[in-house]
C-alpha positions in Angstrom: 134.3 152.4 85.8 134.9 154.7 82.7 132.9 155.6 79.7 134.8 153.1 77.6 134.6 150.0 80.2 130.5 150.8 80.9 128.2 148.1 79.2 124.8 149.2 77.1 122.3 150.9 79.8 119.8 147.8 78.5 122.1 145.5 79.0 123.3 146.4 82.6 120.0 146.6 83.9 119.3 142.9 82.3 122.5 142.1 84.4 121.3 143.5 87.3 117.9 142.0 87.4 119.7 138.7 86.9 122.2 139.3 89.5 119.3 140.2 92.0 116.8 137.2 90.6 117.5 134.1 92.5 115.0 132.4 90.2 116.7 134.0 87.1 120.3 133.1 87.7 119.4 129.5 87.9 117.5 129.5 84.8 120.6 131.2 82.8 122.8 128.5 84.9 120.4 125.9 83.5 120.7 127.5 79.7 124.1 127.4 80.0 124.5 123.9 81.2 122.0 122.7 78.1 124.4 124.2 75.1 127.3 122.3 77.1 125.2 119.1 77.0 123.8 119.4 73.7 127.7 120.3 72.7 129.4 117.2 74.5 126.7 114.8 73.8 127.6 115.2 70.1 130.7 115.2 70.0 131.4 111.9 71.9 130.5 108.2 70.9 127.9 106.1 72.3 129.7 104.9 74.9 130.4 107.9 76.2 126.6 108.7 75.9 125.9 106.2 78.0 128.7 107.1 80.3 127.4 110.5 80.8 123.7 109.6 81.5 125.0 107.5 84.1 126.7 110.7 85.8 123.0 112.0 84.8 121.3 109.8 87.2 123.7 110.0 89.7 124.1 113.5 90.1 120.1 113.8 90.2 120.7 111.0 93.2 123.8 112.9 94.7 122.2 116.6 94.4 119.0 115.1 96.5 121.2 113.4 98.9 123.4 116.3 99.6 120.1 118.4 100.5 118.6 115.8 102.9 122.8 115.6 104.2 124.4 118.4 103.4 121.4 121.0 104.2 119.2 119.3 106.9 121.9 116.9 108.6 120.1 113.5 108.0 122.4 110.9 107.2 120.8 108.4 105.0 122.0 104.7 104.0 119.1 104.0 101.9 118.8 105.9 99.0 119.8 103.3 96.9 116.5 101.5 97.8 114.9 104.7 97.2 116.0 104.5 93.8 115.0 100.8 93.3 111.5 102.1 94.3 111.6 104.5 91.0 113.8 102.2 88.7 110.7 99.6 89.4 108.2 101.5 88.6 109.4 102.7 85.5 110.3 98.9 84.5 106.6 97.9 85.0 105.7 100.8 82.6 107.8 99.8 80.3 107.0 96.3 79.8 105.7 97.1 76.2 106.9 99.0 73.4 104.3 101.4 74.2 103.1 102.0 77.7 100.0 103.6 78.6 101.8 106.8 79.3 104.7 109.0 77.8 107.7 108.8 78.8 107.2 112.5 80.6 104.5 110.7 82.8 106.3 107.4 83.4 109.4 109.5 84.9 106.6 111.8 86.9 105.2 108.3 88.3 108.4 107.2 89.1 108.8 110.1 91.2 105.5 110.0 92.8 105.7 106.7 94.3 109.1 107.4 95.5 108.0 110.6 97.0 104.9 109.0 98.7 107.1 106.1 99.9 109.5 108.6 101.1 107.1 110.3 102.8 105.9 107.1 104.9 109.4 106.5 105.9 110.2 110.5 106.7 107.5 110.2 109.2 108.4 106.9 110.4 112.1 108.6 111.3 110.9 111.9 111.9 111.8 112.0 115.8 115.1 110.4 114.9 118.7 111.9 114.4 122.1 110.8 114.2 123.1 107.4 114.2 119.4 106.4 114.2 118.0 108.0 111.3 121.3 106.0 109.5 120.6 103.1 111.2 116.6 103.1 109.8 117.7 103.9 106.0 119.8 101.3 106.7 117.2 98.5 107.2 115.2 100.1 103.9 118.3 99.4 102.1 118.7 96.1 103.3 115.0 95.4 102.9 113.6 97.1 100.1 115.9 94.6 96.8 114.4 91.7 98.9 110.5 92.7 97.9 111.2 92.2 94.2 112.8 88.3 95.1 109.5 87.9 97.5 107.1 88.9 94.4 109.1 87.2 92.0 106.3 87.0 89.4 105.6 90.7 89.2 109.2 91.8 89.7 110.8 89.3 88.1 113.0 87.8 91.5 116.7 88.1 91.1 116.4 87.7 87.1 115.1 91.2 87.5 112.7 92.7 84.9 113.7 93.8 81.3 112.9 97.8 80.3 111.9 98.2 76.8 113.2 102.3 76.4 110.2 103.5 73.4 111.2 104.5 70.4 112.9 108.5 69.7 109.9 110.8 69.1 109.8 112.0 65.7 110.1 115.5 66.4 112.9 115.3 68.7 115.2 114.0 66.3 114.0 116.1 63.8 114.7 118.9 66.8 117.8 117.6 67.2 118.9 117.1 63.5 117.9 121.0 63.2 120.1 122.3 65.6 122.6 119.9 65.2 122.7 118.2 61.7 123.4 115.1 63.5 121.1 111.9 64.2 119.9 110.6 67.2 120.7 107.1 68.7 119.3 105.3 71.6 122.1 106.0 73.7 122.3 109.8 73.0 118.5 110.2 73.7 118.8 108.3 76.7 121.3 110.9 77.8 119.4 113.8 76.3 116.5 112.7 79.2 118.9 111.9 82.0 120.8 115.5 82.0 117.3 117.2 81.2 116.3 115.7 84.1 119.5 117.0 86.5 119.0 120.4 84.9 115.6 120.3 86.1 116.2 118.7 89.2 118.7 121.1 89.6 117.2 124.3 89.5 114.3 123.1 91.8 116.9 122.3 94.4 118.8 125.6 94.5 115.8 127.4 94.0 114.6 125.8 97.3 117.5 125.7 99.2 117.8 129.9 98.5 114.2 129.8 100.0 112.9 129.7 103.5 112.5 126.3 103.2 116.7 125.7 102.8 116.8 128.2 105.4 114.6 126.3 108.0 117.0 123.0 107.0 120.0 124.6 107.7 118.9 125.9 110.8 117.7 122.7 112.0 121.3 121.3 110.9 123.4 123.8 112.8 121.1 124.1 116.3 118.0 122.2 116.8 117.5 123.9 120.2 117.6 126.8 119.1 115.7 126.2 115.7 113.1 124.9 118.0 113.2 127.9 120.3 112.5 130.0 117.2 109.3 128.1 116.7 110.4 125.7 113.9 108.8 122.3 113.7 111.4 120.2 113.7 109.8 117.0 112.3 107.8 118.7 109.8 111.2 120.3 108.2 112.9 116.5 108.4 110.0 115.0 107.2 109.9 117.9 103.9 113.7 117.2 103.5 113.3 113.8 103.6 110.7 113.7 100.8 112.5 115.9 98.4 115.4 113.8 98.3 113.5 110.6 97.9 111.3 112.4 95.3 114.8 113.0 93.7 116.0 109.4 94.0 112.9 107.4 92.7 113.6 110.0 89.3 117.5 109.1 89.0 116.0 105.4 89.9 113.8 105.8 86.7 116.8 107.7 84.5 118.7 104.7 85.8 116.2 101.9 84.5 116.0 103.3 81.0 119.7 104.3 80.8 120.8 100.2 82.3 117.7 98.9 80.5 117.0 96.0 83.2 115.8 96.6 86.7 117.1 94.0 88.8 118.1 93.6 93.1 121.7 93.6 92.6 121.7 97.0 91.0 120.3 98.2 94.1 122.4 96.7 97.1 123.8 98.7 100.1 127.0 99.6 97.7 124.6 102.1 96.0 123.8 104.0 99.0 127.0 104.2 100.1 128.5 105.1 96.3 125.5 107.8 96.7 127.1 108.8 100.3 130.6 108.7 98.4 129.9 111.6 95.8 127.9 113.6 98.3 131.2 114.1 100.9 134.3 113.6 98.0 132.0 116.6 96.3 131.3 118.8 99.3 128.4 118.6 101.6 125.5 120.9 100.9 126.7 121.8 97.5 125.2 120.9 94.2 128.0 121.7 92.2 129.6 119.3 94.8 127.0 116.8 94.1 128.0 116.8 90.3 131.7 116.8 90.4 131.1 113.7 92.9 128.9 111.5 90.1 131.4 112.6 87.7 134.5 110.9 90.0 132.1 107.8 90.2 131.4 107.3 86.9 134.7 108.2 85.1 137.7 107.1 87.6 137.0 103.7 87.1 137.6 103.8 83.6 140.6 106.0 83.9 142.3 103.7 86.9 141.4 100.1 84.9 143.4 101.9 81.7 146.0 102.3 84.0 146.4 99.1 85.5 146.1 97.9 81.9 149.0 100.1 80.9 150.9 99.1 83.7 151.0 95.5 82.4 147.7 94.3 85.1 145.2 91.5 84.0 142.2 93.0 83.6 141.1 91.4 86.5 143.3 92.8 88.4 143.2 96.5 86.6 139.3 96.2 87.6 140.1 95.5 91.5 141.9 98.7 91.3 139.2 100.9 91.4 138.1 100.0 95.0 141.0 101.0 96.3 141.8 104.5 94.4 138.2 105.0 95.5 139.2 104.6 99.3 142.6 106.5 98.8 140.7 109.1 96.8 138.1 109.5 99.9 141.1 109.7 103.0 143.0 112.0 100.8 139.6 114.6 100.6 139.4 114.2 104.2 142.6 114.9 105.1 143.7 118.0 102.6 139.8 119.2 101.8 137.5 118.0 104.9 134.7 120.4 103.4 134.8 118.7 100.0 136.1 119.3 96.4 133.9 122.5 96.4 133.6 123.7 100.0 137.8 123.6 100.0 138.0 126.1 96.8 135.2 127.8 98.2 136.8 128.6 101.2 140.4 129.1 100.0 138.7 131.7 97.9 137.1 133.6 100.4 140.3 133.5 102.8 141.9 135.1 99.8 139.3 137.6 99.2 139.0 138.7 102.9 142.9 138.2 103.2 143.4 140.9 100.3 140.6 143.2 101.8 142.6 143.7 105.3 145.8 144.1 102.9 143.4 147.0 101.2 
């Protein structure tokens, strides 16, 4: 590198420490990502702000699926009921205008029971694998919507209970306003809190997938023998996995509530988990960036194929029943051409490219 091409000696060593900061990169990642929300979220209407905090809640769902499948190699059908668990609880809250706690706390509660909840099931499956852990989340998907029809007068049966979102704090939209010059709706705020949740959520994950702990996962994915050999507990690090990704689902769940603004069973049939399931594989398996391209398919290609079907002279009725399908052609076409996923694919074209140009070096 010449003179001329050579950055500022302070700034080279802040790139370095970055570059050699696990912890650090994900934080400038995460700065990044808030301009680009703050940026989209106004500039679009309030449809689209709504649109996008459902990508919000998905993607927090998604990114903890992909660690509990993508890192640890547990295949789960229930996360859907997972995020009925969080969804609840933050309708129960949010029964009155003003709950007994803040809106930070209800989404920490929502979390909490999910997590503990996840934790009694992750010990419940812990000496299961394969098939059989599936075949267990399976029955908590089936079983969990049924609760709120058996206690009908707390949950509010297939009527499903009504979530009164708070008013927008006073100095966030002043906060807003500032930066922005723009004022704050219900919808925008709604998706302020949903992608300052995945940003969160986010960094947490990486951060512990980069750790020892995502190394212990992926050891127990590739080779349980040998993980075992090597003295890993393998039901402890199932059990761990399985609790951070039902910690993540009961937050989407309460995202979710607020963003829908009713809480009831059929928003929480086996079609969620498998939508979940969906994202995770179209995306790539064990990638977060995967996990996010994934909730983005799922919420904007319906949209895209009923305009379509529309413009292609199709009742809406019939435009809407496309979606199904692309969704099912979309999904054989990523297994055939990119079997690792949107991301793993590029990822490894790249690196055949790199390697292929070093041996040409």
């Amino acid at each position: 590198m010449t003179s001329a091409t050579r950055l500022p000696a302070p700034l080279a060593r802040a790139t370095a420490r970055i570059g050699s900061s696990t912890l650090l990169r994900h934080l400038v990642f995460a700065l990044l990502g808030l301009v680009i929300v703050i940026l989209v979220l106004e500039n679009t209407s309030q449809f689209r702000n709504a649109q996008f905090a459902s990508m919000a809640y998905l993607g927090i769902a998604a990114g903890g699926l992909t660690v509990l499948t993508g890192l640890n190699g547990q295949l789960s059908l229930g996360h859907g009921a997972l995020m009925a668990i969080g969804a609840y609880t933050t309708a129960l809250f949010y029964q009155t205008p003003e709950p007994p706690l803040p809106m930070i706390g209800v989404l920490l509660a929502a979390t909490v029971v999910t997590l503990v909840v996840g934790a009694v099931v992750g010990i419940a499956a812990a000496r299961l694998h394969g098939p059989y852990i599936a075949g267990a989340t399976l029955a908590l998907a089936i079983a969990v919507p049924g609760i709120a029809l058996f206690f009908n007068n707390t949950l509010g049966g297939e009527q499903g209970l009504n979530v009164l979102v708070p008013d927008i704090p006073e100095w966030f939209a002043d906060a807003v306003f500032f930066i922005t010059a723009n004022e704050v709706s219900t919808s925008k705020y709604i998706g302020y809190i949903g992608w300052f949740c995945l940003i969160v959520t986010f960094v947490l994950l990486a951060n512990l997938s980069r750790s020892r702990v995502g190394r212990i996962w992926r050891a127990v994915r590739d080779d349980e023998v040998a993980a075992e050999i090597a003295g890993i507990n393998l039901g402890r690090a199932r059990v761990l996995a399985f609790v951070v990704s039902a910690a993540a689902a009961g937050l989407a769940g309460a995202v979710m509530a607020m963003a829908v603004r009713i809480t009831a069973p059929t928003g929480f049939t086996l079609t969620l988990s498998l939508t979940l399931l969906t994202a995770v594989v179209l995306g790539g398996l064990g990638s977060l960036l995967g996990a996010l391209i994934g909730a983005a398919l799922l919420t904007f290609l319906p949209q895209v194929v009923t305009g379509v079907g529309r413009d292609a002279g199709l009742s809406d009725l019939q435009a809407a029943e496309l979606s199904p399908l692309v969704y099912g052609l979309t999904m054989v076409l990523v297994i055939l051409l990119a079997p690792a996923g949107i991301v793993g694919s590029i990822r490894g074209a790249w690196r055949r490219r790199k390697e292929s140009a070093g041996s040409l070096g």
